[in-house]
C-alpha positions as CSV (number, residue, x, y, z in Angstrom):
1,X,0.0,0.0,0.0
2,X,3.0,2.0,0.5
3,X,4.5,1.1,-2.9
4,X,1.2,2.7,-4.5
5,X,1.0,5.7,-2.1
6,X,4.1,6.6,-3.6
7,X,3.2,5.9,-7.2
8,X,0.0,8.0,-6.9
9,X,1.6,10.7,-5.6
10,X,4.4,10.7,-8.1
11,X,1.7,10.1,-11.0
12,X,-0.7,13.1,-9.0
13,X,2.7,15.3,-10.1
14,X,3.6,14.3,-13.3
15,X,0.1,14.2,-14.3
16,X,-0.6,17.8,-13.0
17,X,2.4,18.7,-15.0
18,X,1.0,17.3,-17.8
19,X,-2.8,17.6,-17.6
20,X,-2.1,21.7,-17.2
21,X,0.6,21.7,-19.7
22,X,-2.2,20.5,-22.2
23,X,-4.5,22.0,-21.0
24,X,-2.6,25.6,-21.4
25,X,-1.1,24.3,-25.3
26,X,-4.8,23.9,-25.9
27,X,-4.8,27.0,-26.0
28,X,-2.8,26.8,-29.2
29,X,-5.3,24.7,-31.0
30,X,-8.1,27.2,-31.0
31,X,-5.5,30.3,-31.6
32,X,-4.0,28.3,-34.7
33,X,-7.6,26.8,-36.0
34,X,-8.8,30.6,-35.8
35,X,-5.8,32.3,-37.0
36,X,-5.0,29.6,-39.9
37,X,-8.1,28.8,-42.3
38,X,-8.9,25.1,-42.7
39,X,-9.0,25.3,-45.9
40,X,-5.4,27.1,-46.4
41,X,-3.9,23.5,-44.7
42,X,-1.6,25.3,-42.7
43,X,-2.6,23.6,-39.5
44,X,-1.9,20.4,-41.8
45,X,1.7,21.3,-42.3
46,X,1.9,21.9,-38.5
47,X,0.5,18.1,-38.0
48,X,2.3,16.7,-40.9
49,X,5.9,18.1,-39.3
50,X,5.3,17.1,-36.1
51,X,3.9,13.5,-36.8
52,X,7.9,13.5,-38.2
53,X,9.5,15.2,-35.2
54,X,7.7,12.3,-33.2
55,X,9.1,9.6,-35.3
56,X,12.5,11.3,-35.3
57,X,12.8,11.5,-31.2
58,X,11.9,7.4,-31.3
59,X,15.2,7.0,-33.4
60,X,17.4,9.4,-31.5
61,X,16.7,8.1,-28.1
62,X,17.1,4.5,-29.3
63,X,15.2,3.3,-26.0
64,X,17.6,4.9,-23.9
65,X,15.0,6.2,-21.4
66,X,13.6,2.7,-20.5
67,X,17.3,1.0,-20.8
68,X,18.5,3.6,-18.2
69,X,16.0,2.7,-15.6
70,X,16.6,-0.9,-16.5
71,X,20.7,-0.1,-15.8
72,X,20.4,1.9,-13.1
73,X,18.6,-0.1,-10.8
74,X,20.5,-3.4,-12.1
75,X,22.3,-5.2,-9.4
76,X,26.7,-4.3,-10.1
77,X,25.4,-1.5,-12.2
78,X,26.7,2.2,-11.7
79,X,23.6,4.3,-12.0
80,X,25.9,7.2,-12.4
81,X,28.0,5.9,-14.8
82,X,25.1,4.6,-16.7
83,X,23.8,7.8,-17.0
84,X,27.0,9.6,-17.9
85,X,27.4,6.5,-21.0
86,X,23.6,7.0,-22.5
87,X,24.0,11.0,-22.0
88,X,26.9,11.0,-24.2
89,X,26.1,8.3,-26.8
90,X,22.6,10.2,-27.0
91,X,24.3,13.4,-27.2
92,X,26.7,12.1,-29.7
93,X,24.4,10.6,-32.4
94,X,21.8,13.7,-31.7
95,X,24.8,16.0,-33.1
96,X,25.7,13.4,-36.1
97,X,21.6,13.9,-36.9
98,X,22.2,17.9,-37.5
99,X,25.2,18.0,-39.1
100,X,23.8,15.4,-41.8
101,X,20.2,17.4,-42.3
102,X,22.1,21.0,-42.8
103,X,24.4,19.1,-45.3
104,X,21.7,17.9,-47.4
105,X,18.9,20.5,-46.3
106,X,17.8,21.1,-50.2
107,X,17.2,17.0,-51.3
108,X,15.3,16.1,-47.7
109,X,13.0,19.4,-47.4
110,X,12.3,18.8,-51.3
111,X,11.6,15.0,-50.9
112,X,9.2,16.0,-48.0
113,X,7.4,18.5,-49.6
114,X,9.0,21.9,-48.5
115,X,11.1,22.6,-50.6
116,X,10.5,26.0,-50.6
117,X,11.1,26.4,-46.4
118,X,13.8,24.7,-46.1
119,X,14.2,26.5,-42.4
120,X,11.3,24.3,-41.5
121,X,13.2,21.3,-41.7
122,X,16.6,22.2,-40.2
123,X,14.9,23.8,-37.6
124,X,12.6,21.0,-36.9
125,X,15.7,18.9,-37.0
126,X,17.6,21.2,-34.1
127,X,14.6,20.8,-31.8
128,X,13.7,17.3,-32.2
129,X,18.2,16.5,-31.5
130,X,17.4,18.8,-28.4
131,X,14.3,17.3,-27.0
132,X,16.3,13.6,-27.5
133,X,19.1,14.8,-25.2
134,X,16.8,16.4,-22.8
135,X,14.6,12.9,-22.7
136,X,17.8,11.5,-20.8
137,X,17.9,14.5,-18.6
138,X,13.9,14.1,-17.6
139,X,14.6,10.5,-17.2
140,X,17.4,10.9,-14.9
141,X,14.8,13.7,-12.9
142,X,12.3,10.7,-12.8
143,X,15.2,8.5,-11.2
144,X,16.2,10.6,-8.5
145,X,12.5,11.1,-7.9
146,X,12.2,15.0,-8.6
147,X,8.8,15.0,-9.8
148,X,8.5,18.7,-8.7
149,X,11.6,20.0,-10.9
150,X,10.4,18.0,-14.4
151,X,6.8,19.5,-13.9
152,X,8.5,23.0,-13.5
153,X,10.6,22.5,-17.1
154,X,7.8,21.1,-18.6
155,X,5.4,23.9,-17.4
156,X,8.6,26.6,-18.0
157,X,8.6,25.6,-21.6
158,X,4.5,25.0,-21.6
159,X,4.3,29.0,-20.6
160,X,6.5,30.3,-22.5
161,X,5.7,29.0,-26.2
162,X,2.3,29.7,-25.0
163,X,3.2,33.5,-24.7
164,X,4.9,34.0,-27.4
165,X,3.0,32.0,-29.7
166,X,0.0,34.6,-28.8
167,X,2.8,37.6,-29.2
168,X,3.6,36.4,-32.8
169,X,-0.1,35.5,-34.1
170,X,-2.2,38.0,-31.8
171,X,-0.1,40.7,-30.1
172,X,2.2,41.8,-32.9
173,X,-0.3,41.6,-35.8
174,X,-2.4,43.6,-34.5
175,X,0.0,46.1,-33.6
176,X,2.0,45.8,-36.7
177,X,0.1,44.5,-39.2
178,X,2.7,45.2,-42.4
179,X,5.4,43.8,-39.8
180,X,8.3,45.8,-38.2
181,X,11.7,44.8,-37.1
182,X,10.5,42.4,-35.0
183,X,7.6,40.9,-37.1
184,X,7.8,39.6,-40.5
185,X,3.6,38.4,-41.6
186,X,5.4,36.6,-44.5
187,X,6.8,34.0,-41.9
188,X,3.1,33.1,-41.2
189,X,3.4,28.8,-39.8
190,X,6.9,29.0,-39.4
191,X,7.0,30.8,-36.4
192,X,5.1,28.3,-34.6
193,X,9.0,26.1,-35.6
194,X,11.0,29.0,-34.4
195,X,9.1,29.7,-31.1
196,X,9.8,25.6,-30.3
197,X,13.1,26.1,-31.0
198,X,13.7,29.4,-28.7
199,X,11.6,27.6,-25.6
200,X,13.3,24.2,-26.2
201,X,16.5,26.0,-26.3
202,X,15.8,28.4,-22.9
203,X,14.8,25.1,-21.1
204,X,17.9,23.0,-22.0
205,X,20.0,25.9,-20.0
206,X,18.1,24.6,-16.7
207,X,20.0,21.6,-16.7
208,X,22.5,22.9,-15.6
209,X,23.2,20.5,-13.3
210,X,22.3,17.9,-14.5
211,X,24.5,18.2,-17.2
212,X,27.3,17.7,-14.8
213,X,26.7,14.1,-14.9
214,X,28.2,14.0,-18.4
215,X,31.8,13.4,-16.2
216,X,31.0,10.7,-14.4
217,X,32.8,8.8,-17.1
218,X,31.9,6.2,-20.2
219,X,31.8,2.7,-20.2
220,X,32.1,0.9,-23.6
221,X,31.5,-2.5,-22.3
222,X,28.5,-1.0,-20.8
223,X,27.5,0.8,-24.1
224,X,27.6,-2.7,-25.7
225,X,25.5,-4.6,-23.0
226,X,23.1,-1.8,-23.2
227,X,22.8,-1.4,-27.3
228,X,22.2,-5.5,-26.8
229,X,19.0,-4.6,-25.2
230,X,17.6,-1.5,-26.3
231,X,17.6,-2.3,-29.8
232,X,14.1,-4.3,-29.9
233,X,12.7,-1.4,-27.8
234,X,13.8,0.7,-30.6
235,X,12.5,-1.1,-33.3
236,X,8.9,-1.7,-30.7
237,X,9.6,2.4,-30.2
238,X,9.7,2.6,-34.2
239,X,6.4,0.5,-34.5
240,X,5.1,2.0,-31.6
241,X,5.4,5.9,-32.7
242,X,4.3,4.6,-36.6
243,X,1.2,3.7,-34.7
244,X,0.7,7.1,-33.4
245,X,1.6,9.5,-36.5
246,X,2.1,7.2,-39.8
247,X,-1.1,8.2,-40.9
248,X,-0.4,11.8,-40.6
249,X,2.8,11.4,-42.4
250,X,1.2,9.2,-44.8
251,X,-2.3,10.9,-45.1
252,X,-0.7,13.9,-47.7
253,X,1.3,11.3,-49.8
254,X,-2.2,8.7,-50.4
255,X,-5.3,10.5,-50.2
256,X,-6.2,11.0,-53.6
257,X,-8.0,14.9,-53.4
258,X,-6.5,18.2,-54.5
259,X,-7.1,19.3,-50.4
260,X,-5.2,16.2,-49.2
261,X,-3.1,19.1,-46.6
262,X,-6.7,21.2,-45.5
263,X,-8.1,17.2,-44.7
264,X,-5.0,16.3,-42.6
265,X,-5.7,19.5,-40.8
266,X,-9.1,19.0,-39.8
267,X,-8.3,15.5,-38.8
268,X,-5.1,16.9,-36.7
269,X,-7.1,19.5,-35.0
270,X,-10.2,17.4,-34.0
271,X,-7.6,14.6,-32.7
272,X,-6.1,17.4,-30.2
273,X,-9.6,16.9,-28.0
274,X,-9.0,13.5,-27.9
275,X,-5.9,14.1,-26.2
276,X,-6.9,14.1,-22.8
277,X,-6.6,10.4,-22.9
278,X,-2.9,11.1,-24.2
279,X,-2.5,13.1,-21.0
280,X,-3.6,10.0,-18.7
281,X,-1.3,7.7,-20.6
282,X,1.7,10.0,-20.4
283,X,1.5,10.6,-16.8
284,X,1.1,6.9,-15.5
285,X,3.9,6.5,-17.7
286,X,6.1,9.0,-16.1
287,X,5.4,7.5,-12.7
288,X,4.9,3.9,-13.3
289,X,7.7,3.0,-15.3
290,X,10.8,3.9,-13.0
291,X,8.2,2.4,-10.4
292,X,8.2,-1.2,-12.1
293,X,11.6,-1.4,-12.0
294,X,12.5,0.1,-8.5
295,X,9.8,-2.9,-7.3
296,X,10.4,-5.9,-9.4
297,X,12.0,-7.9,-6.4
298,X,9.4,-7.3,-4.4
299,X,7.0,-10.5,-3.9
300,X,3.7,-8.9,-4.6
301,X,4.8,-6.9,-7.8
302,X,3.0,-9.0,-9.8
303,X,-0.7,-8.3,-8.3
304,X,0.7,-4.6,-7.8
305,X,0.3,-4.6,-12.0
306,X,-2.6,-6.3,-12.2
307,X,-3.9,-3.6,-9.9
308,X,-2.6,-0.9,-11.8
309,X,-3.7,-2.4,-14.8
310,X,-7.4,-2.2,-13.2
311,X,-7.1,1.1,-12.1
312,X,-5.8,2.6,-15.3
313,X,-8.6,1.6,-17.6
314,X,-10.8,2.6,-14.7
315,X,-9.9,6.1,-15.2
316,X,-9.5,6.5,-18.2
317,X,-13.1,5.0,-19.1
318,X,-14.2,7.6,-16.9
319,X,-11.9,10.3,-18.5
320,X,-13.6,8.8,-21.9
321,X,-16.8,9.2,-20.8
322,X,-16.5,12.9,-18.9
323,X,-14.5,14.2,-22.7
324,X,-18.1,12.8,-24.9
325,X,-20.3,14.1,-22.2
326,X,-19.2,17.4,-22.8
327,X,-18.0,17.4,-26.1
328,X,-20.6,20.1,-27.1
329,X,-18.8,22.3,-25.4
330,X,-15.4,21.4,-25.5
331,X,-15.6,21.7,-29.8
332,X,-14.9,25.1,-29.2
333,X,-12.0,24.4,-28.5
334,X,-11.8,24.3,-32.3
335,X,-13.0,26.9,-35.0
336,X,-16.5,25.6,-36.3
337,X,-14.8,25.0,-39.9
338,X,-12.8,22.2,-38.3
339,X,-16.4,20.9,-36.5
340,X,-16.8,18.2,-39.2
341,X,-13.9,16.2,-38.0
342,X,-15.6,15.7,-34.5
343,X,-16.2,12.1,-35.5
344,X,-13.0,10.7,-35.1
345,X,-12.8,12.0,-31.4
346,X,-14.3,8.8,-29.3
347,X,-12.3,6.2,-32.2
348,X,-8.9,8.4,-31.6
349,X,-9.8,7.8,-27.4
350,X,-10.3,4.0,-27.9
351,X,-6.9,4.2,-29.7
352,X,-5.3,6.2,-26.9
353,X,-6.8,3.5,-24.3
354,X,-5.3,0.1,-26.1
355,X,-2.7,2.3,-26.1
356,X,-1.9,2.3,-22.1
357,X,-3.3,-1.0,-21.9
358,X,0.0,-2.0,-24.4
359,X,2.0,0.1,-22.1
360,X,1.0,-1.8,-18.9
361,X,1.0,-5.2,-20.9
362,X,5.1,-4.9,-21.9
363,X,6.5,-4.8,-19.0
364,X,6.8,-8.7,-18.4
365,X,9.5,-8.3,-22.0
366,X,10.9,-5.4,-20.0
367,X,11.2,-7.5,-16.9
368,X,12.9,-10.7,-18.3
369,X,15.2,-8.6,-21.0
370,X,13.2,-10.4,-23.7
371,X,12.6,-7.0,-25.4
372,X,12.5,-8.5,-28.8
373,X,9.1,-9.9,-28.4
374,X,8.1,-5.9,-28.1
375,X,9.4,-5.8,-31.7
376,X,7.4,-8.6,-32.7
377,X,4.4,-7.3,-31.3
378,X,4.6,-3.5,-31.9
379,X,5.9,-4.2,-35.2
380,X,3.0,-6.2,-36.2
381,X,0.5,-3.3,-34.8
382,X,1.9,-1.1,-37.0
383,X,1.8,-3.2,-40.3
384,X,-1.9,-3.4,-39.7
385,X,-1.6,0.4,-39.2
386,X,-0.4,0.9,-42.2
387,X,-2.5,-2.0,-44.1
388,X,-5.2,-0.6,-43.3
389,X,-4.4,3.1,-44.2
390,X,-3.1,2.3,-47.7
391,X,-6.4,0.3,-48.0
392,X,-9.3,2.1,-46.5
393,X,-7.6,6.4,-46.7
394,X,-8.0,6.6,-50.6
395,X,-11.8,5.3,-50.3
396,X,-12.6,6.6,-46.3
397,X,-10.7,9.5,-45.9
398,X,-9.4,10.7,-42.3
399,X,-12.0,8.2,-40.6
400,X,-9.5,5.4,-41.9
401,X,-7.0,6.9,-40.0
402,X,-8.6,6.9,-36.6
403,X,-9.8,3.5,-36.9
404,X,-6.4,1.7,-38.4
405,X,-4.9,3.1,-35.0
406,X,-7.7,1.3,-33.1
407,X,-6.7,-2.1,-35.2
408,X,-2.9,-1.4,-34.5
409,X,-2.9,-0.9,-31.2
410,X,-5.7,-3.3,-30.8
411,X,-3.7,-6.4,-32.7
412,X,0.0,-5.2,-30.5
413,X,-2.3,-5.7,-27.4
414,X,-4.1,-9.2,-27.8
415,X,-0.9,-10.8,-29.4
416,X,1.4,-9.3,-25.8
417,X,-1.4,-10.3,-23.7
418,X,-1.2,-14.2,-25.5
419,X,2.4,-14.7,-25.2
420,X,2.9,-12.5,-21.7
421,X,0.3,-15.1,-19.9
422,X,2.8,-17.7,-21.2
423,X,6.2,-16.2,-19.9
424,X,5.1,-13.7,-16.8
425,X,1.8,-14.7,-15.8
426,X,-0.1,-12.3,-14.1
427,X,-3.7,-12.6,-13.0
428,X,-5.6,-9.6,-14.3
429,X,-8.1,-8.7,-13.0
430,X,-10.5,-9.7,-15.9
431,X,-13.8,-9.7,-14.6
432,X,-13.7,-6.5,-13.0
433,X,-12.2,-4.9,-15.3
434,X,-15.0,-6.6,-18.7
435,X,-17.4,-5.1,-15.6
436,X,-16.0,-1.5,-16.4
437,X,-16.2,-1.6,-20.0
438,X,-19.4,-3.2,-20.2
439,X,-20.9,-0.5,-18.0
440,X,-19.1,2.3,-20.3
441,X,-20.1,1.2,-23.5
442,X,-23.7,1.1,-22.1
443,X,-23.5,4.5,-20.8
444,X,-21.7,5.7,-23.9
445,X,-24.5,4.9,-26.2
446,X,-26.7,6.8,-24.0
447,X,-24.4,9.9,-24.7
448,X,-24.2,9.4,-27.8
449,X,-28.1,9.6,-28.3
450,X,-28.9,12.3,-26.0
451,X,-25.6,14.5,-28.1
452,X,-27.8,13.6,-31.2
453,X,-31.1,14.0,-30.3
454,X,-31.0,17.2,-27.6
455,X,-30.2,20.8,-27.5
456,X,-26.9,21.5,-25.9
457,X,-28.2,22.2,-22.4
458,X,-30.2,18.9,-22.4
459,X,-27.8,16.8,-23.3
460,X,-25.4,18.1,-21.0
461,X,-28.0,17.3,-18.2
462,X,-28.7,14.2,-19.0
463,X,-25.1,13.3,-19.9
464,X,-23.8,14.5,-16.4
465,X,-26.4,12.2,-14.8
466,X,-24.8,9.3,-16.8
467,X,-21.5,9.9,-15.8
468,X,-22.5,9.9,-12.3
469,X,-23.3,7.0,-12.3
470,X,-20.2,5.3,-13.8
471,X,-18.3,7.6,-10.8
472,X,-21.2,6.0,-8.4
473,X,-20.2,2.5,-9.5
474,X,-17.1,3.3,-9.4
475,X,-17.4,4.6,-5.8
476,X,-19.3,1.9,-4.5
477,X,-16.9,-1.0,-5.6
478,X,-13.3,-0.1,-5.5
479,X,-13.0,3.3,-3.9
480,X,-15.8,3.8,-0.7
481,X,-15.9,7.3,0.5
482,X,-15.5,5.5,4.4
483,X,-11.4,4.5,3.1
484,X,-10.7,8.3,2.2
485,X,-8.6,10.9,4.3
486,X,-10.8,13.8,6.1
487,X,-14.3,12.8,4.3
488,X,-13.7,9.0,5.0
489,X,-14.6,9.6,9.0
490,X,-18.5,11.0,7.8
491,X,-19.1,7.8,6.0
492,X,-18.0,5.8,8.9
């Protein structure tokens, strides 16, 4: 009980860190769907580049995050040399990465479709070697258990794109409309590239000390042992990310109408209110990996999963649930030309929840350094993936996209949960947890009807009642108000 104090409280931190940080870049969705027409596909360059960036950080970080923890709390291991031998072998290859894109900047921003900005790409390319180094640095945060200080950098960088995003597409146009010194209208998109590069820049100087660590020495026979096993989590990291953005990398190169770029960007745009389930994901990451790892000697670790297992979908079929209750008014978040791409919203969720459910299911390859079965099973998630978007995008559009992630992540998660029962048993629990998302997809289609069939306010009403009652459930079987601090004692 102990074990998961800890781990909610860690999780309570990185998740506030990231649930706000969202939160306040959400408020770069509506500024960039109201400043940049859907129809202009701006905001689909802005998806299309970033589906690459996230690609691109996979490769760089080679599974050097996971390996770390792995390392660091491996019996005869260094932690500190460990972390000084992956900083410099990640800081090493991020440089090699630059240096190759500004030497052939003209051939690889044509090939992808920009030729004419090639400062996208190089720019892109300095940020996403950046945020690859820094991934080492958070990870290292995580280690030492200084939850506080990453939710600081990642709310520091958070707050400031967010200000100067709204200086560059409100502030200063508004003021100078022709452009000044300062301003140049002309740059248009790209400043949303330059204004990641500035934060990302400004945050990498508060690692100061961190970066200290770099002289704690390097190991090659270390370098080896760890290369041995990170490479499957690269490949599963490969296969993994593909899941997430090779549609909207491969959305502009296969869908077969003149507004291939204004599609992607009303498919991008509707996706970001979806990403509250993202958020949940992220943060139970953050907190349970280095937690898995720190307890895997422990004798009840392996019902500790299953209950974490339980408790993840819990919330996030309630986080499901609370997003399409209220989605009538969170579609603002969006300007009303982007509305028609609503659709895709509960399928992208779905995705996002097979998606933690992987997560918690690959840890018993993690655990027993048989990482290569990650490969195997991410990398035949993402063939579907990509099956099915070759297949069903020319004929289906954008709604091809959200549901090939649902059968990627859907056919990584069945085939880990097969061969997992066969190597690390663990007793889920299943009935509880087929309890759950029986009760959700019931009170989902009531949602659902009362969204289509009632004004706003009504459906609101009703749709607050329903989620209630999953939250009453919920309350009445696995958390009683009588086991709570302060309120526990009235229920008594």
């Amino acid at each position: 009980m102990a074990n998961f104090k800890t781990l909610a409280k860690d999780t309570a931190i990185y998740g506030l860190s990231s649930i706000i940080g969202r939160f306040l870049n959400y408020l770069l969705v509506p500024l960039y769907t109201y400043k940049i027409s859907a129809a202009s596909g701006g905001y689909g360059v802005i998806t299309n580049l970033y589906a690459y960036t996230a690609l691109l950080l996979v490769i760089l970080t080679y599974g050097m995050e996971t390996t770390f923890f792995r390392f660091a709390n491996k019996e005869g291991e260094d932690p500190k040399k460990v972390f000084s031998t992956i900083l410099r072998m990640v800081g090493t290859t991020s440089l090699l990465f630059v240096a190759l894109i500004i030497a052939f900047i003209g051939p690889i921003s044509t090939a992808l479709g920009y030729g004419d900005h090639p400062s996208y790409i190089w720019t892109m390319a300095v940020i996403v070697a950046m945020d690859a180094f820094q991934a080492i640095l958070f990870s290292y945060l995580r280690y030492q258990q200084k939850p506080l200080k990453f939710a600081a950098l990642k709310l520091l960088f958070i707050g400031l794109n967010i200000a100067l995003n709204l200086g560059f597409f409100v502030l200063l146009p508004a003021v100078a409309p022709e452009g000044n010194a300062i301003y140049d209208p002309s740059v248009g998109v790209g400043y949303v590239f330059y204004i990641n590069l500035f934060c990302t820049s400004v945050v990498m100087l508060c690692f100061f000390r961190e970066l200290r660590g770099i002289t704690y020495g390097f190991d090659r026979d270390l370098m080896r042992r760890m290369l041995h096993y990170s490479w499957p989590i690269l490949v599963l990291g490969i296969a993994g990310i593909l899941n997430q953005t090779a549609d909207k990398i491969l959305f502009p190169h296969i869908y077969p109408g003149e507004d291939a770029t204004a599609q992607l960007g009303i498919y991008g745009a509707a996706s970001k209110i979806a990403m509250i389930m993202a958020m949940i994901t992220q943060a139970f990451r953050y907190a349970y990996e280095p937690f898995v790892f720190g307890n895997s000697r422990e004798q009840d670790s392996r019902e500790t999963y299953a209950k974490g297992m339980k408790y993840f979908l819990i919330f996030t079929l309630l986080a499901f649930l609370g997003v399409m209750a209220y989605i009538k008014v969170l579609r603002y978040i969006i300007q009303p030309g982007y509305w028609e791409g609503l659709k895709v919203v509960p399928i992208v969720m779905a995705a996002e929840i097979l998606m933690g459910v992987y997560f918690n299911l690959s840890f018993w390859y993690k655990l027993t350094d048989k990482t290569l079965w990650g490969a195997v099973f991410s990398g035949a998630g993402c063939a579907v993936l990509i099956a099915a978007n070759f297949i069903f995008v020319p004929k289906f559009g954008y709604m091809a996209c959200a549901w090939a992630g649902v059968a990627g992540y859907g056919t990584a998660t069945i085939l880990s949960w097969i061969v997992g029962q066969k190597y690390y048993p663990i007793a889920y629990p299943v009935k509880d947890i087929m309890l759950y998302l029986a009760l959700a997809a019931v009170l989902f289609a009531g949602i659902s009807l009362a969204n289509d069939h009632l004004p706003m306010w009504g459906s609101l009403a009703v749709n607050t009642l329903l989620v209630l009652v999953f939250c009453a459930v919920l309350v009445r079987r696995d958390f009683p108000l009588k086991n709570l601090p302060v309120v526990g004692k009235y229920f008594k």
